[in-house]
C-alpha positions, 0 to 999 in steps of 0.5 A: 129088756128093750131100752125103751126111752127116746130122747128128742136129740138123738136118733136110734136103730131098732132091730126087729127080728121074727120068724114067719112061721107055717104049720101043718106043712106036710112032706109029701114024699116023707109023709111027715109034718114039719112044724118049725117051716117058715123064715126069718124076718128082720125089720130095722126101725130107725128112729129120729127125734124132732130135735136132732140135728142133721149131722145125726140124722145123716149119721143114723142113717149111714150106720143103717146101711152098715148094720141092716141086712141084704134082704132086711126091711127098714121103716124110719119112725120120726117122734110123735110119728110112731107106728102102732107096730113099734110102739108093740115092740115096747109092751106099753112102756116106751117113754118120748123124752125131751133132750138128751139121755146123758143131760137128763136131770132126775132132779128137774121136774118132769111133766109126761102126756099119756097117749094112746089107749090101753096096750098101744099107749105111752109117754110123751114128756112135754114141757113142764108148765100149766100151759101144756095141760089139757082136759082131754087128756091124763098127766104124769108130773114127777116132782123130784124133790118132794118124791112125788108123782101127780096123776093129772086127769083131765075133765074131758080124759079116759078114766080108765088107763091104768097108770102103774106100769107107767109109773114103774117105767118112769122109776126105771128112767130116774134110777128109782125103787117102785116105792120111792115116789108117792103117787097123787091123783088130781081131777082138773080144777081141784089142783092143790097149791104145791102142784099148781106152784110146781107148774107155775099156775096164775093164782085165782084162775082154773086150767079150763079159763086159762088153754081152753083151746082145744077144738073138733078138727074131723069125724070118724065113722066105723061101720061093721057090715055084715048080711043082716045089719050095718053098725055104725061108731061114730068117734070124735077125734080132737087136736090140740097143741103142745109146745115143747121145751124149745117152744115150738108147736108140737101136734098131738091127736086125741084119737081113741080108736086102738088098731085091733078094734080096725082088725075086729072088724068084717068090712071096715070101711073108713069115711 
């Protein structure tokens, strides 16, 4: 039930709230278990978006020392910034949108970046125009006024997400029934006209000639040791940029490493 959809001019206070629990806690003296042993945590992610004014920012931050608890631990989160453990908090469908909430035009064209693996992905909105595709990545284009919903898959993307839930968070977000869009799936250079008009493509030149900018920034290698052998994954991470609908640069990183794959590891070491 987490209200899952940020906009970029405002901020929010998120409260994350567990217990710690201990188990197999034996009382001596009573010869007993106590099962439910532990403690209550609280975190407060504070979150601003990119485009938010100062005023506000000031303000969330104020109502932070309002609301959080003595001994509460705070975390600001700042857009295209998040933590794997907050994007958990959102079972895959957080959504990062552009301006504000009471603005949102579901009769507008929206254009969505898949980021992220699997569990630990979500949507970025972007702004809708064929320069912001790239083929290392999968899009989501709602078009309102045909009741469409394009899934763009880049040359170069993941093939395997899963884009239903997504889907069904963006029908949440327009105040739709799951039924209501038709969902079309289109490979990089195989665009029809009605998609290619909606997001302004030139005529006669493909999206590979057109923002073909993408380039290799750094190298990772992950290596699992144990007493026998050392096994080593080398992962290429890319860069590439976006620019928002106010038109500046925004960064985004093609990382496919998910944060359990870390955890699996003996000995992780990172070079």
């Amino acid at each position: 039930n987490l209200f899952s959809f940020l906009f970029s001019e405002e901020a929010y206070l998120i409260e994350w709230s567990f217990t710690y629990g201990r188990k197999d806690i034996r009382n001596i003296k009573r010869d007993s278990e106590n099962e439910n042993t532990g403690r209550e945590i609280s975190v407060y992610f504070y979150w601003q978006g990119r485009d938010c004014s100062v005023s506000e920012k000031a303000l969330s931050a104020v109502l932070t020392i309002f609301h959080v608890k003595k001994k509460a631990h705070q975390c600001h989160i700042g857009q295209d910034q998040e933590l794997p453990v907050f994007l958990y908090l959102f079972k895959g469908n957080y959504i990062s949108s552009m301006g504000k909430l009471k603005s949102f035009d579901q009769n507008e064209n929206h254009l969505y970046l898949i980021r992220g693996e699997n569990k630990e992905s979500f949507l970025t909105e972007v702004i809708p125009s064929y320069q912001s595709l790239r083929s290392q990545a999968q899009f989501l284009f709602v078009v309102a006024k045909t009741k469409k919903i394009y899934n763009w898959v880049g040359s170069n993307a993941n093939k395997h997400l899963d884009v239903r839930n997504y889907i069904k968070n963006l029908c949440k977000l327009f105040e739709k029934n799951e039924t209501y869009f038709d969902l079309e799936v289109i490979e990089e250079n195989q665009e029809s006209a009605c998609f290619k008009d909606a997001l302004f493509f030139p005529e006669n030149i493909a999206v590979t000639e057109i923002r073909n900018s993408s380039k290799i920034e750094f190298c990772c290698f992950f290596h699992k040791m144990d007493r026998n052998n050392i096994k080593c994954k080398k992962i290429i991470s890319l860069k590439f940029l976006i620019k928002n609908f106010k038109g500046k640069s925004v960064k985004y990183d093609k990382f496919n490493v998910e944060q359990h794959n870390l955890y699996m590891l003996n000995q992780p070491g990172l070079i």
